[in-house]
Backbone bond lengths (Angstrom), bond angles and torsions (degrees), N, CA, C in turn:
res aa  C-N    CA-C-N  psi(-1)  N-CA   C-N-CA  omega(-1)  CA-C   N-CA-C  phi
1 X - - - 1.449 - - 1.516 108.89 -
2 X 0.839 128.69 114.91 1.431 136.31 152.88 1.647 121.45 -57.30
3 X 1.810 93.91 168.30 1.365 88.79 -157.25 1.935 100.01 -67.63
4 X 0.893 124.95 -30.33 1.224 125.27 -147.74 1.339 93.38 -108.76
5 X 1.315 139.36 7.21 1.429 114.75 175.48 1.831 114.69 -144.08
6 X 1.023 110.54 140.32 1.604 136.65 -150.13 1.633 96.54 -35.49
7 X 1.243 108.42 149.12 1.411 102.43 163.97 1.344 124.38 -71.10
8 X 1.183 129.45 141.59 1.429 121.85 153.61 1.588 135.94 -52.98
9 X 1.425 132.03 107.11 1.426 122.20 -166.37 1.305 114.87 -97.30
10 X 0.851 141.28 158.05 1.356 156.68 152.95 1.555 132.44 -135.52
11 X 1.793 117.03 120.45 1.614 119.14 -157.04 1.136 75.55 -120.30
12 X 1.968 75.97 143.74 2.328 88.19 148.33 1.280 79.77 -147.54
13 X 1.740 94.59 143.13 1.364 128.73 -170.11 1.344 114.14 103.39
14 X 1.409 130.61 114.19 1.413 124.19 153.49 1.265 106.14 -133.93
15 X 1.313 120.68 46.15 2.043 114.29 137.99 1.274 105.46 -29.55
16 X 1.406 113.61 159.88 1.535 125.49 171.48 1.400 104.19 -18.62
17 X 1.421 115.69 -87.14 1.534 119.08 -149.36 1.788 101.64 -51.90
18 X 1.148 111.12 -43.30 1.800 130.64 -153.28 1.708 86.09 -59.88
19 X 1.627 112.81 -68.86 1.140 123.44 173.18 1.442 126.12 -30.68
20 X 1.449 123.63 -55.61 1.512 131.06 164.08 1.686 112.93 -45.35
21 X 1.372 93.06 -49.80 1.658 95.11 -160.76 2.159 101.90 -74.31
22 X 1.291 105.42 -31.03 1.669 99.49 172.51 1.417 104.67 -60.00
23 X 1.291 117.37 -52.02 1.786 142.09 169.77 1.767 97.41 -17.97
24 X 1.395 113.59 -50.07 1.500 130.22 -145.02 1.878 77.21 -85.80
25 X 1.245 103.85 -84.09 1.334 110.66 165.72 1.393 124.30 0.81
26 X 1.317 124.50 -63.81 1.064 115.09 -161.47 1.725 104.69 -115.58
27 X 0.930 100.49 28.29 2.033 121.03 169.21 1.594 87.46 -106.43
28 X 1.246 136.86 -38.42 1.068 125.95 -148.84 1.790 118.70 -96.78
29 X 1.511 88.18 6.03 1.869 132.48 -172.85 1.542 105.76 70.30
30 X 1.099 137.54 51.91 1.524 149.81 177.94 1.375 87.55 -101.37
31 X 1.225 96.75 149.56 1.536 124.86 168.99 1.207 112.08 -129.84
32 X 2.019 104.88 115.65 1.320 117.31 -168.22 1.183 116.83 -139.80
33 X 1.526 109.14 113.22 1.419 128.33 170.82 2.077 113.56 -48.66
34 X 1.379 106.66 139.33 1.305 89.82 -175.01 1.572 97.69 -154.31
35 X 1.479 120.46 146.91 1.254 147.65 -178.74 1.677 103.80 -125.80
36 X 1.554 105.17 145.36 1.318 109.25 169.07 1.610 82.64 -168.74
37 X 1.758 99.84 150.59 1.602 104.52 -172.74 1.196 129.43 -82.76
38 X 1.871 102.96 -3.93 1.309 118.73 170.89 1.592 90.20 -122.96
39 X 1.145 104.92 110.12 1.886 130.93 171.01 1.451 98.88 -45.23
40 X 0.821 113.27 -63.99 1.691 117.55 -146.16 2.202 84.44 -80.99
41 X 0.974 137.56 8.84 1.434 132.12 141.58 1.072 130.11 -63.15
42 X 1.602 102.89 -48.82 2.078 100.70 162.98 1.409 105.78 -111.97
43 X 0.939 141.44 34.27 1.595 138.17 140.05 1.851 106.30 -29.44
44 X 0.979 112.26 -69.40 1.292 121.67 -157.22 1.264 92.70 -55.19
45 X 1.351 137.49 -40.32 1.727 130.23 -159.07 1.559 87.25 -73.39
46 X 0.999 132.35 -17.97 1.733 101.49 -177.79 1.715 105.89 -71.76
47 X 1.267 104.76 -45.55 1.623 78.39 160.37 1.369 144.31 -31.01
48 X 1.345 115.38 -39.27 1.235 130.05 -172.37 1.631 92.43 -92.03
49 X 1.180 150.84 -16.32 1.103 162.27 150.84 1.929 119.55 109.58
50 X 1.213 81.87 53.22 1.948 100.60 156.49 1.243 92.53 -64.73
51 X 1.730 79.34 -175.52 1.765 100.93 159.35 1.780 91.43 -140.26
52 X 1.068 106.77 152.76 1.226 113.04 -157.36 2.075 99.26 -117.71
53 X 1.153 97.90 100.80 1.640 94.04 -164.53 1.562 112.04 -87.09
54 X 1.607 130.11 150.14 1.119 113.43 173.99 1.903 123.22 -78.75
55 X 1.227 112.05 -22.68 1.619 103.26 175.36 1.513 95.05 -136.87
56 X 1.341 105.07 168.11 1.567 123.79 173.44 1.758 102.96 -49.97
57 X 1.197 103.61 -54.75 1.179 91.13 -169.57 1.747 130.99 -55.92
58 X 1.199 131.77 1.70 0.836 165.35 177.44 1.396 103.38 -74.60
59 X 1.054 126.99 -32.02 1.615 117.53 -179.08 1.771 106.58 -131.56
60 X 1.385 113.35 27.16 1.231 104.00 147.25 1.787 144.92 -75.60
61 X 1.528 99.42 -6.81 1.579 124.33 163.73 1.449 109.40 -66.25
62 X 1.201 108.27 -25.64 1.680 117.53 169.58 1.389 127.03 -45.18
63 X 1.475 120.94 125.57 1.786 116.15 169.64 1.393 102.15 -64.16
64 X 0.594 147.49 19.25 1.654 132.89 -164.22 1.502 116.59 171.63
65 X 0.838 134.99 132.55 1.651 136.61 -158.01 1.515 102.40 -144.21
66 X 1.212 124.27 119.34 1.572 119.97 167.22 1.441 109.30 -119.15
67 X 1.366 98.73 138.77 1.583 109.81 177.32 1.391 93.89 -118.72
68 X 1.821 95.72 160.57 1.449 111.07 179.51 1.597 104.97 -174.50
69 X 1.398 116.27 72.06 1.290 126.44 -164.32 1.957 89.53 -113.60
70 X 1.404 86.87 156.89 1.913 107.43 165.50 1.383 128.04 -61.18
71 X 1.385 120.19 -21.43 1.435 103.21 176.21 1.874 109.40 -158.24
72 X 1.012 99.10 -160.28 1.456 108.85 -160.25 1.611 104.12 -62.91
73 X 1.588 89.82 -74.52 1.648 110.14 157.23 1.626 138.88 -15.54
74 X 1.667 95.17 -55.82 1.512 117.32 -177.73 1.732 99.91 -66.75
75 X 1.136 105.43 -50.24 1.298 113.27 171.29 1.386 134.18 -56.68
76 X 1.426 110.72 -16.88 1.691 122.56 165.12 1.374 100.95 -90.29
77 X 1.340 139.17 -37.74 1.271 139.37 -175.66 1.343 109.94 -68.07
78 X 1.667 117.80 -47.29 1.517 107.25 -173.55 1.403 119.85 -70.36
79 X 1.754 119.37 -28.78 1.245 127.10 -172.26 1.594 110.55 -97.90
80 X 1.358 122.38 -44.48 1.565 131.45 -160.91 1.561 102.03 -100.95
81 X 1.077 119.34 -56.41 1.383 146.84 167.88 1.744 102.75 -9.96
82 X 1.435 113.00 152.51 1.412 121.82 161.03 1.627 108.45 -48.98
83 X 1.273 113.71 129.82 1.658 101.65 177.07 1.900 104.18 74.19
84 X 0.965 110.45 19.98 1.478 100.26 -176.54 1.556 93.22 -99.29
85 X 2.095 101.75 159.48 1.683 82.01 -171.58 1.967 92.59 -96.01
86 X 0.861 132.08 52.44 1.331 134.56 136.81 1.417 129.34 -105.99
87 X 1.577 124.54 5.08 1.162 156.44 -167.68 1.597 97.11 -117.47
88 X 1.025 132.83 22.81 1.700 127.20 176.02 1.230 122.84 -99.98
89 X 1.247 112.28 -166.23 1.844 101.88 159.96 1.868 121.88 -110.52
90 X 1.568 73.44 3.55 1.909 78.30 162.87 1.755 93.11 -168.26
91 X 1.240 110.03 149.73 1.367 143.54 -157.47 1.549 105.32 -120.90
92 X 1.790 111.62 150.90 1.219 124.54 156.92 1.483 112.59 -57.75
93 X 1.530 116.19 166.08 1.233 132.44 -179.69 1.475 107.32 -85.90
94 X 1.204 110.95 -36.20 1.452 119.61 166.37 1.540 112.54 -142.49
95 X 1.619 106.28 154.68 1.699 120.77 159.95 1.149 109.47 -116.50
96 X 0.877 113.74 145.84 1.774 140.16 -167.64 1.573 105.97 -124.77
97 X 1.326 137.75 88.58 1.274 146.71 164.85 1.394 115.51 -68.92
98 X 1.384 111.32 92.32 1.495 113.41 171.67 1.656 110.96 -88.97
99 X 1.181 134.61 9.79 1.345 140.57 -150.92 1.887 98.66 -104.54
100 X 1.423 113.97 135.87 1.774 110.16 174.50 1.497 85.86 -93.09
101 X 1.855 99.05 125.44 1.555 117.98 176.06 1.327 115.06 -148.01
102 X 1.013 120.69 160.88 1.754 108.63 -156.63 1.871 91.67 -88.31
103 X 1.353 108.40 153.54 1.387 122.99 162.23 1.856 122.00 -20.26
104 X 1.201 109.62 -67.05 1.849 102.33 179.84 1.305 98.86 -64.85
105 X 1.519 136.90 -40.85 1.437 119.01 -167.26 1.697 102.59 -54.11
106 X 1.459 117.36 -53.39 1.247 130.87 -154.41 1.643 93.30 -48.18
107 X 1.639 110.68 -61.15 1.426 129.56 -167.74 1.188 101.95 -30.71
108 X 1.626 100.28 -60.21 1.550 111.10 -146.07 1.940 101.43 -62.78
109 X 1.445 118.87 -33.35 0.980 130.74 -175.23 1.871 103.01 -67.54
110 X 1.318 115.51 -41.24 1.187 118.20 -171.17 1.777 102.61 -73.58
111 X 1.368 115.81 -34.19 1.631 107.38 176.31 0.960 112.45 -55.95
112 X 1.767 121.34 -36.72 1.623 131.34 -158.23 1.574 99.58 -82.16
113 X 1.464 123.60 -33.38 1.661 98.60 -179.19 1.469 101.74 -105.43
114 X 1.205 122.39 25.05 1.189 122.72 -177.09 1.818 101.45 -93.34
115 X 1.282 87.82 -40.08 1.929 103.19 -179.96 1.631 112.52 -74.30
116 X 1.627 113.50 -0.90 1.404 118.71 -168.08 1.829 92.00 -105.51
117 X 1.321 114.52 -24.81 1.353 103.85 -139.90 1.354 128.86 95.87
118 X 1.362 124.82 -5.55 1.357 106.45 176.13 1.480 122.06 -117.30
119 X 1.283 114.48 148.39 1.458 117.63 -172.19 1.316 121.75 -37.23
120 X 1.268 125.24 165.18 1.654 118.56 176.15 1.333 107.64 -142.63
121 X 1.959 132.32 126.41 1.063 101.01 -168.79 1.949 83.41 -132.37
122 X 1.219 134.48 118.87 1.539 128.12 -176.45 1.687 93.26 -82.31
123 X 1.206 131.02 82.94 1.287 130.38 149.19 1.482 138.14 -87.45
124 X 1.375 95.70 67.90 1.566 115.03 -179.86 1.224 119.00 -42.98
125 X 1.379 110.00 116.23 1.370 111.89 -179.08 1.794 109.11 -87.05
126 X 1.362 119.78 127.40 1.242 124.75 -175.86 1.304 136.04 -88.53
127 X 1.825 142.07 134.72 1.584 97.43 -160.07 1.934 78.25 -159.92
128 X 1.199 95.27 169.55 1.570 101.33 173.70 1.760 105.76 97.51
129 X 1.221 96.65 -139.44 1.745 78.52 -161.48 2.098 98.53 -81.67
130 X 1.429 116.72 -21.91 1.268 110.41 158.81 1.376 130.18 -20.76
131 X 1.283 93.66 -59.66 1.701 119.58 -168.02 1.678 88.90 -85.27
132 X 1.219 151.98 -70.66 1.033 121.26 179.21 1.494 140.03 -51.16
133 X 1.173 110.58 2.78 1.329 123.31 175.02 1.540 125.27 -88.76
134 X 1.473 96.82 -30.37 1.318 104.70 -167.14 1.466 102.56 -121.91
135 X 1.654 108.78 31.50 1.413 122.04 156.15 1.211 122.43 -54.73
136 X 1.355 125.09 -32.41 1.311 114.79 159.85 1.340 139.85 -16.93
137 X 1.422 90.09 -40.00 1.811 88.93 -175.25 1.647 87.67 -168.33
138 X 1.290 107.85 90.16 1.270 128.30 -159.88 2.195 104.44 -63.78
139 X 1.740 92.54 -21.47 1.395 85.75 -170.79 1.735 101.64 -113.72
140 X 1.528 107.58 35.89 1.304 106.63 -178.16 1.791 107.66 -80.65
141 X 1.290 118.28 -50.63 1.374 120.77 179.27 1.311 132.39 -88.26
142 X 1.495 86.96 11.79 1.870 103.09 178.21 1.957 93.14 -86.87
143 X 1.718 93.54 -46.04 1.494 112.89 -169.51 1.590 105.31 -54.56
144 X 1.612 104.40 -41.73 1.667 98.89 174.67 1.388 124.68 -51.06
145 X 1.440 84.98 -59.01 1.909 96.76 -176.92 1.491 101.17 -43.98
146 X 1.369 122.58 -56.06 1.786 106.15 -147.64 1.665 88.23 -82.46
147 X 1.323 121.73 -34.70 1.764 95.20 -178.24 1.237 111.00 -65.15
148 X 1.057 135.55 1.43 1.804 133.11 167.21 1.632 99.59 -104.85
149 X 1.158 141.43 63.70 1.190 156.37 136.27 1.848 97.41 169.98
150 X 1.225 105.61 76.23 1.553 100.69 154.62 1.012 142.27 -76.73
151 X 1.704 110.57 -31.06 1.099 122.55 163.77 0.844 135.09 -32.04
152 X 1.572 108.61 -39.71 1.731 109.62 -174.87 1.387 103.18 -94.50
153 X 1.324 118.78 -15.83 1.552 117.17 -166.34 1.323 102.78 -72.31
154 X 1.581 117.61 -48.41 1.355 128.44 176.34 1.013 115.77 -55.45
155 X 1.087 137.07 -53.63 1.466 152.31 -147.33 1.850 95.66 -87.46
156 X 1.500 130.45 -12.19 1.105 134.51 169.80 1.675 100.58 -118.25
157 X 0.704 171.67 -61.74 1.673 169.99 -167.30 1.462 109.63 -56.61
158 X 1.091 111.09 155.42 1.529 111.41 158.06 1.625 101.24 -100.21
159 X 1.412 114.06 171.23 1.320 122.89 164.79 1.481 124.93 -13.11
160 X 1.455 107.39 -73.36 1.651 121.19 -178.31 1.619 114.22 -114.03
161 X 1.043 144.97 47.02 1.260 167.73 166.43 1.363 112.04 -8.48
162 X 2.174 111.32 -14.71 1.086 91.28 -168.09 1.206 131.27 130.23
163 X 2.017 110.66 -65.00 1.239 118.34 173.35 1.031 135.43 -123.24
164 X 1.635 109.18 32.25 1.691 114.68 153.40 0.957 122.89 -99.58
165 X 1.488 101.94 -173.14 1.723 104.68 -171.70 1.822 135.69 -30.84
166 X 1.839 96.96 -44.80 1.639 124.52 172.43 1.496 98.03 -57.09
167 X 1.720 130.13 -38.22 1.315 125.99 -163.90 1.398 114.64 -102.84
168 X 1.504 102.35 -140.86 1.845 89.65 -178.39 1.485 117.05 -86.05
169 X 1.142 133.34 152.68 1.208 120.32 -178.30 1.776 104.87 -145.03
């Protein structure tokens, strides 16, 4: 990626939330590669103009990789896993963990792109009565998390990415 031009994304997972937030993505003119293990879940975003890939591995050429799978497990399989895109012969610059997963899964994921070179950012996306609570200011604890690892946030984003306040929300 160069300095001046967008990162390349790549998601796996579009359950509800995963789905909205690529949704956000690509309103926001991002272009985002996307996997889900049941196809016909992000089918519809090619309308909106994904690209709809057949395996993970497929978007490990990606600057940026977001996951957002259901469980601990799913989450060792999509990233570490046979066919995982940290299991390739070349890797994103960063992963972005939007998925709630218990602590060793996270780790274990953070040793594995840590040993590749690539960034690691566990940005748990929060939801249920949590997330209704702290509706207030829906981008207050998103805002925490990434100013306690900016580095990596920066170092993968451009300037306006899109999904703050200035962008779509």
């Amino acid at each position: 990626m160069s300095s001046t031009s967008a990162p390349t994304i790549g998601w796996i997972g579009t359950g509800r939330m995963g789905y909205a937030m690529v949704t956000r993505l690509l309103k926001a003119g991002h272009k985002v590669s996307v996997y889900n293990r049941t196809r016909a879940k992000c089918a519809p975003l090619a309308e909106h103009g994904a690209t709809i890939v057949d395996s993970i591995a497929e978007l490990a050429r990606c600057d940026v990789v977001f996951s957002m799978v259901s469980a601990s497990d799913d989450l060792l399989a999509v990233t570490t896993g046979p066919g995982g895109v940290l299991a390739q012969d070349v890797a994103p610059r960063v992963l972005v963990d939007c998925s709630t997963v218990d602590v060793p899964a996270s780790e274990q994921v953070r040793l594995a792109a840590d040993s590749l070179g690539v960034g690691y950012l566990a940005g748990n996306v929060l939801g249920g009565v949590f997330a209704q609570w702290a509706a207030f200011d829906g981008l207050a604890i998103q805002t925490i998390i990434l100013a306690a690892v900016g580095l990596v946030a920066v170092a993968a984003l451009p300037a306006d990415p899109g999904l703050g306040r200035s962008g779509v929300t």
